[in-house]
PAMI-246644 format. One record per residue (C-alpha): residue in three letters; x, y negated, z negated. Coordinates in steps of 0.2 Angstrom, whole numbers, plus 5000, padded with zeros to 4 digits. Each point is the difference from the previous one (the first is absolute). Example, Ala and Ser with C-alpha at 12.3 -4.5 7.8 and 13.67 -1.06 7.14 Angstrom:
BEGIN
ALA506250224961
SER500649835003
***
This chain:
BEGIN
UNK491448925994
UNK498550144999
UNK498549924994
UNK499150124983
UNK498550055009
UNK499450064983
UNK499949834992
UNK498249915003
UNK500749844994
UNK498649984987
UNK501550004986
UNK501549984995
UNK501450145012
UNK500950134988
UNK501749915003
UNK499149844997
UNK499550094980
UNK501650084999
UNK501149845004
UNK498849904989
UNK500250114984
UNK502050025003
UNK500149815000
UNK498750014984
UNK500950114992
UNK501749915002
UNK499449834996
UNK499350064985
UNK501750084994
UNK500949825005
UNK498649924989
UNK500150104985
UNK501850024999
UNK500249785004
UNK501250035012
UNK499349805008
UNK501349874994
UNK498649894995
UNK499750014981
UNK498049945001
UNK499750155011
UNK500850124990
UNK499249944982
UNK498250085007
UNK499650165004
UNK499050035014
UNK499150135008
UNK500150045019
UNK498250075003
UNK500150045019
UNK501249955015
UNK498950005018
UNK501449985015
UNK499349935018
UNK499850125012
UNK501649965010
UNK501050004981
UNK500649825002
UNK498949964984
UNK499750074984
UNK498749914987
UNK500350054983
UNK498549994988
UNK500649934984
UNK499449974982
UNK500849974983
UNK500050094986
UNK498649944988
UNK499149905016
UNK500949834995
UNK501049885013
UNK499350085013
UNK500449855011
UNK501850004993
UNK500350135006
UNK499450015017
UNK501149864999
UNK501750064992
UNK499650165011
UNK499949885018
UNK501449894995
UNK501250164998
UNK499350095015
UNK501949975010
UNK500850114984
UNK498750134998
UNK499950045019
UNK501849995001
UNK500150164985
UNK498850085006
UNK500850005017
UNK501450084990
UNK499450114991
UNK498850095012
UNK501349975017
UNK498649965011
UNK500449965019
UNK498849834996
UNK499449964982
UNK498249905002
UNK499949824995
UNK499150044982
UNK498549884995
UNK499250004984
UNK498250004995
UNK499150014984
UNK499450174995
UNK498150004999
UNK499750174998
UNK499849994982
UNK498949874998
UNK498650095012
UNK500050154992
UNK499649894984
UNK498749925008
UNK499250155009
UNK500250084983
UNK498949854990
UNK498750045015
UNK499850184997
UNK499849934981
UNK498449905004
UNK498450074994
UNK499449995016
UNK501250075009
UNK500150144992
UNK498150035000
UNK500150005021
UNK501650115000
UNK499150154987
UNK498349995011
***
């Protein structure tokens, strides 16, 4: 296999982003429509926020949050202990030659822009940024 003399290796490959917002895509369908046969997953609503995929696509890591903030740890939780189900549909559903072992990890994004948001609304702050 040719190597992509293009790619620097400074980010993520354009397969690695295109295999990585399929499996987002589809994982968030399976979500929302509570395809999972375990009721305590399917009572919350969640948002998948990003999916990053290794570089050899053998892992995917989706970043996760709940709808409202609340239970965050549930349901990394919920999420990890129906990984088997969920990477098996997916499987399905997108007929990839090898579906990545999913992990799941709080979706933080949020919360920094919330915070960077409160910095930009410090006297202060805002002083140094208009000068």
């Amino acid at each position: 296999m040719s190597r992509n003399i293009h790619h620097d290796g400074a980010g993520p490959s354009q397969r690695q982003l295109r295999v990585g917002e399929t499996i987002r895509r589809a994982l968030s369908e399976i979500l929302q429509r509570g395809d999972i046969h375990d009721p305590e997953l399917n009572r919350l609503s969640i948002t998948v926020g990003e999916v990053r995929t290794s570089p050899d696509l053998k892992i995917a890591t989706a970043y996760v949050v709940p709808l409202a903030g609340k239970g965050q740890d549930v349901v990394v939780e919920l999420l990890a202990r129906n990984k088997h189900e969920l990477r098996r549909m997916i499987g399905k559903k997108l007929g990839l030659k090898y579906t990545p072992d999913l992990r799941f990890r709080l979706d933080e994004t949020f919360d920094r822009m919330d915070e960077t948001r409160r910095l930009f609304g410090q006297d202060d702050v805002r002083r140094d940024v208009e000068n």
